[in-house]
C-alpha positions as CSV (number, residue, x, y, z in Angstrom):
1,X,-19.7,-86.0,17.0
2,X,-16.6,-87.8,18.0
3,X,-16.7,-91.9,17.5
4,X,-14.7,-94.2,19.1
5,X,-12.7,-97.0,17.3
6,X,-11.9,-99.8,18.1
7,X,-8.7,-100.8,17.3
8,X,-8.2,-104.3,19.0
9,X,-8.5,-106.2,14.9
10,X,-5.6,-103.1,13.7
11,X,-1.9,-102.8,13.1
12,X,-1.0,-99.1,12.6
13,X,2.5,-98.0,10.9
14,X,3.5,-94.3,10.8
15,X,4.2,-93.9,6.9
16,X,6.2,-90.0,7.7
17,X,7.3,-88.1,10.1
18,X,4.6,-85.9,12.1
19,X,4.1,-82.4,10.6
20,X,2.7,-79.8,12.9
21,X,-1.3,-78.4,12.2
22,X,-1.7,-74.8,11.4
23,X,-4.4,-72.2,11.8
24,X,-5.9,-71.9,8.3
25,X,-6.9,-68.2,9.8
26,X,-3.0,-67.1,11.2
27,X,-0.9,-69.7,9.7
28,X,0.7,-70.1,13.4
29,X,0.6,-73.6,14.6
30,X,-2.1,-75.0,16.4
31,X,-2.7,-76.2,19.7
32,X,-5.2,-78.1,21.7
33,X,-7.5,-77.1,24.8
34,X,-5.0,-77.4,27.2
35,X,-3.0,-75.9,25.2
36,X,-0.1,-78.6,23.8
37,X,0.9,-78.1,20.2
38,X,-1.2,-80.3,17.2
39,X,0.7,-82.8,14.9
40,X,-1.0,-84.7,11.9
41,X,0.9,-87.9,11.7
42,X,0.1,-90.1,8.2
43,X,-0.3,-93.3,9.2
44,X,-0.9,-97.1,7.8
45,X,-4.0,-98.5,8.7
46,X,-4.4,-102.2,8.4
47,X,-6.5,-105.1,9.1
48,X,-8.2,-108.2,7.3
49,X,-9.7,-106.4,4.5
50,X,-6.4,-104.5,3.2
51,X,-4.7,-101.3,4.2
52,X,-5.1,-97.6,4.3
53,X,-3.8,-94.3,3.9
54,X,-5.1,-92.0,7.3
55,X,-3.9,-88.3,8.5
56,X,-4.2,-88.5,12.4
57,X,-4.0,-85.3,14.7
58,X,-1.9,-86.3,17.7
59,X,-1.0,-83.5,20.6
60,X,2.4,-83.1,21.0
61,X,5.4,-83.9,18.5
62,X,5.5,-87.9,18.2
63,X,8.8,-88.2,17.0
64,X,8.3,-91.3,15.2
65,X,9.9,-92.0,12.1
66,X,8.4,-94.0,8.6
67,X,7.9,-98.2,9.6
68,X,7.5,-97.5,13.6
69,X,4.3,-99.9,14.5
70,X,1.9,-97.3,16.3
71,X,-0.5,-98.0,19.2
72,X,-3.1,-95.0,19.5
73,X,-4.8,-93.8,23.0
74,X,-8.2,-92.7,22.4
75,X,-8.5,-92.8,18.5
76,X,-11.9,-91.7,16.9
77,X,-13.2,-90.4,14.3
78,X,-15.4,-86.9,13.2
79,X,-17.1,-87.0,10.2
80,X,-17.3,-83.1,8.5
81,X,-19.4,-81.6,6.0
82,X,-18.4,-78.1,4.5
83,X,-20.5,-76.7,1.5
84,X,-20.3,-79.3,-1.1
85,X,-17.6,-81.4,0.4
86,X,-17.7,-83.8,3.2
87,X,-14.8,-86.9,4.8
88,X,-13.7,-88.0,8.2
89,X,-11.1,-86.7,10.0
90,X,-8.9,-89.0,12.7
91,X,-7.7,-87.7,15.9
92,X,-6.3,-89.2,19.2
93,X,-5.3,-89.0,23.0
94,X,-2.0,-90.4,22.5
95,X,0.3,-92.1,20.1
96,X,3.3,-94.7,20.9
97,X,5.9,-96.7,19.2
98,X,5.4,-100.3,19.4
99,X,9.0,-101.0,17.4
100,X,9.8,-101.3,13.6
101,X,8.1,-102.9,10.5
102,X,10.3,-105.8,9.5
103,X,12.3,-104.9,6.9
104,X,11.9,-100.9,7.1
105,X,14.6,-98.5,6.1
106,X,15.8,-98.1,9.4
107,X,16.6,-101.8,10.6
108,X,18.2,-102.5,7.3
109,X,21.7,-103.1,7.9
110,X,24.3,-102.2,4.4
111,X,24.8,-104.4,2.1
112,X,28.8,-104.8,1.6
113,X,29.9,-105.6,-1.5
114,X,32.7,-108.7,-2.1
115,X,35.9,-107.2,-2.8
């Protein structure tokens, strides 16, 4: 069962590059339905309570790098249960780039030192 979230109260920041999703069976990398490759993107989670640490599966290679602020298309989530363990895994429709964290790697501009 796949449930929707609502992300309207979330900020999202990717926290590293996509990497693709493999077949535990073939070890090839896996695609959706209609056929478009599988990324897991780890992503920052926030909102009023504190933050969190989530793997998402995203078709298609983002291309987003660590501290780009994330909106997601269609996020849910699918609880699992196999044998004696159990989580929730995060998937979604679409991902975009909404700009960079303040203050991430990226927009930091050298620091020159005084001769």
């Amino acid at each position: 069962m796949k449930l929707p979230i609502d992300t309207s109260g979330m900020t999202f920041m990717c926290a590293a590059p996509a990497r693709p999703v493999t077949d535990f069976d073939t070890g090839q990398h896996k695609a959706d339905a209609n056929g478009e490759l599988l990324f897991n993107l780890q992503v920052v989670a926030l909102d009023e309570d504190g933050a969190q640490i989530l793997s998402v599966k995203v078709p298609g290679d983002p291309k987003l790098g660590q501290g780009a602020m994330l909106h997601f298309e269609g996020l849910v989530a699918m609880p699992w249960s196999m044998n004696d363990r159990s989580g929730v895994a995060f998937s979604a429709n679409g991902v975009q780039s909404q700009g960079m964290a303040g203050g991430s790697a990226a927009q930091r501009q050298p620091v020159k030192a005084d001769s």
